[in-house]
C-alpha positions in Angstrom: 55.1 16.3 -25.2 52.9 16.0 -28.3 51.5 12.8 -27.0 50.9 14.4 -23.7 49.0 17.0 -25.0 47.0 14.6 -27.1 45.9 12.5 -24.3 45.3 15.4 -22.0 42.5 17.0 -25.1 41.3 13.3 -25.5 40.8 13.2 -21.7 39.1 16.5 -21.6 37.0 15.9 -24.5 35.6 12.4 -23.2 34.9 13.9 -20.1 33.2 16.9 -21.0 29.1 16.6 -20.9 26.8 18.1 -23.1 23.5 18.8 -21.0 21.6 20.0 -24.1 21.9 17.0 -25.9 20.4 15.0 -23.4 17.5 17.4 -22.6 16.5 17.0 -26.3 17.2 13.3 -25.9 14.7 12.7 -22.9 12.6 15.0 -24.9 12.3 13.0 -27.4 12.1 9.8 -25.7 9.1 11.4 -23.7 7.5 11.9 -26.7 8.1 8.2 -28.3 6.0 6.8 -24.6 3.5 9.3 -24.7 2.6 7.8 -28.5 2.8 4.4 -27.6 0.5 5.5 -24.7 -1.8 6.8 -26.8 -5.5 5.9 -26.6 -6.7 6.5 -30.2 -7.6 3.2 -31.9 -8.1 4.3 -35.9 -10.4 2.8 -38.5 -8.2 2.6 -41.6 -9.9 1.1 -45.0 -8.8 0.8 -48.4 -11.2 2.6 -51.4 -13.3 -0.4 -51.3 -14.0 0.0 -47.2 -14.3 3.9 -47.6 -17.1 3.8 -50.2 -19.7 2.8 -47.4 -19.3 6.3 -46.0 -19.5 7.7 -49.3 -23.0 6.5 -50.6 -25.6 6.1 -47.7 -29.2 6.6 -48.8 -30.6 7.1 -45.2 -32.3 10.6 -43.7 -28.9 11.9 -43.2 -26.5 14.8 -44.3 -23.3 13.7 -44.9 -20.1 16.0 -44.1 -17.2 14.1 -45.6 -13.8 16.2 -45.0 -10.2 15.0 -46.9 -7.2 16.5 -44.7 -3.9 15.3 -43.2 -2.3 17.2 -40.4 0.4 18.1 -42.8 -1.8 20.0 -44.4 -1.8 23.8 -42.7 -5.1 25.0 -44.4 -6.6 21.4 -43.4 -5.6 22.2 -39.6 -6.7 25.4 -39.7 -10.2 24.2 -41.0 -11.0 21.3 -38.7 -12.3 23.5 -35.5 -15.0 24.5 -38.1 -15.9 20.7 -38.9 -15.6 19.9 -34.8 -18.2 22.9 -34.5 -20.7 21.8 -37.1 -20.7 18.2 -35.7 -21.2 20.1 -32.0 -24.5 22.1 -33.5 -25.6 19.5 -35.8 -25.3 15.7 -35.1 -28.9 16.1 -33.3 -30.1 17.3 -36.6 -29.7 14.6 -38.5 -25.5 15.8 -40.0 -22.6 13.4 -39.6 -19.1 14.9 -40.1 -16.5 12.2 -41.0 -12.9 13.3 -41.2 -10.4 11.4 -43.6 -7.0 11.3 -42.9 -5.3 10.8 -45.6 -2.0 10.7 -43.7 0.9 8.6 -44.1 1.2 5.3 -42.9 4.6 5.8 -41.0 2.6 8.8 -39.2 -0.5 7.3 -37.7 1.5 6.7 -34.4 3.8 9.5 -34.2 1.5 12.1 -35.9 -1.6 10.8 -36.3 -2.8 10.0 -33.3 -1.8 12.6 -31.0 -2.9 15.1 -32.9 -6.5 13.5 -33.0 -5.7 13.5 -29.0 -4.8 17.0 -28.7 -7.2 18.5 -30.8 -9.9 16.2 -28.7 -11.2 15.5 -31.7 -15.0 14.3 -31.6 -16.3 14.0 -35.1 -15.8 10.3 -36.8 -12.3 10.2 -37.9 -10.9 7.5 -40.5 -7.8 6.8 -42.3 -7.7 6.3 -46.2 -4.9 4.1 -46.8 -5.0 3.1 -50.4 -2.0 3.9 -52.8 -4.1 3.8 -56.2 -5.1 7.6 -56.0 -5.1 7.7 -59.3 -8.7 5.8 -59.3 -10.1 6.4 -56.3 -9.6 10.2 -56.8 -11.5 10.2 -60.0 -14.1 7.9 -58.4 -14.7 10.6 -55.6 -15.3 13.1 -57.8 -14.4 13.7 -61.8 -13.3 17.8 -61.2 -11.1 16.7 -58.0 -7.6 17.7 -58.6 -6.2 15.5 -55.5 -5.3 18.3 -53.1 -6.7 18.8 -50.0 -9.3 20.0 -48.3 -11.8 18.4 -50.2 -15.2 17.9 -48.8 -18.1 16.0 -50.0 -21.9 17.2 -48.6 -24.8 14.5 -49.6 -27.6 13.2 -48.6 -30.1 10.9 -50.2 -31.4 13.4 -52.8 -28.4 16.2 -53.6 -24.3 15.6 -53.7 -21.8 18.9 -53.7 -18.1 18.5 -53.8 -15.4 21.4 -52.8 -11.9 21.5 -53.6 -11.3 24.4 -50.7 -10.9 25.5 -47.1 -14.3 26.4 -45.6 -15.2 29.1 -42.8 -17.8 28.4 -40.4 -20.7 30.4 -41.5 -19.7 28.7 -45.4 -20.0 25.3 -44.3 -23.2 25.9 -42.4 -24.8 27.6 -45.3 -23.9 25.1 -47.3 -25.6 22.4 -45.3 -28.5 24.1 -44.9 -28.9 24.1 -48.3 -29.4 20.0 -48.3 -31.2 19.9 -45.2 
């Protein structure tokens, strides 16, 4: 009888399906085609390639802009960035975002988000793991978190360790235009 009874829950329990599971399953799978699918080819450099962007000497303003999309107040900030790009790329401004996301994310993070988000200023990936030097290099005061933004041009350089509002990022362009 106890053998009988085993083979009848054994039976049951093989033959039992559990719908939910494979929702989040094709879910998932979904997700893993859409970011092989995705369009977004990114410019990753080392400290070495990212100091280009950091020290131009042409008739530009420069809006360089350190965030991940890990980084909630870094999210929250970026529409303001995608705005002043929008209103000011005529005018002489270039916003350039650096990711300073993981490696193991560009695909599965990375890149869809710049694809959601439609992102349309420059975006480029930092991937150098001696933070410790290019950190001080960027700027002496910067503690490492993020947002951090540089503003230069040719004449005047201003670093922020903070989240920015529109009307504060505009101001503070003007002010080096």
């Amino acid at each position: 009888m106890r053998i009988l009874l085993l083979l009848l829950i054994l039976v049951f329990t093989i033959s039992c399906k559990d719908n939910k599971s494979e929702k989040v399953l094709k879910n998932v799978e979904v997700e893993e085609e859409k970011t092989l699918q995705s369009n977004v080819d990114l410019e990753i450099y080392d400290f070495e390639g990212l100091k280009t962007f950091l020290n131009k000497k042409d008739d530009k303003t420069y809006v360089i802009n350190f965030w991940a999309t890990w980084c909630g107040p870094c999210v929250k900030e970026l529409p303001y960035f995608e705005k002043l790009n929008a209103e000011y790329s005529s005018k002489g401004v270039e916003v350039i975002l650096v990711s300073l996301d993981f490696p193991h994310m560009y695909d599965s993070k990375l890149k869809p988000f710049i694809e959601k988000k439609d992102l349309k200023s420059k975006v480029i990936v930092l991937n150098d793991d001696d933070e410790n030097t290019w950190i001080n290099e960027i700027d002496p005061s910067w503690s490492g978190s993020i947002p951090a933004t540089i503003i230069y041009n040719k004449n005047e350089r201003k670093f922020f360790e903070r989240s920015f509002t529109f009307e504060e990022l505009e101001a503070e362009v003007k002010q080096l235009k």
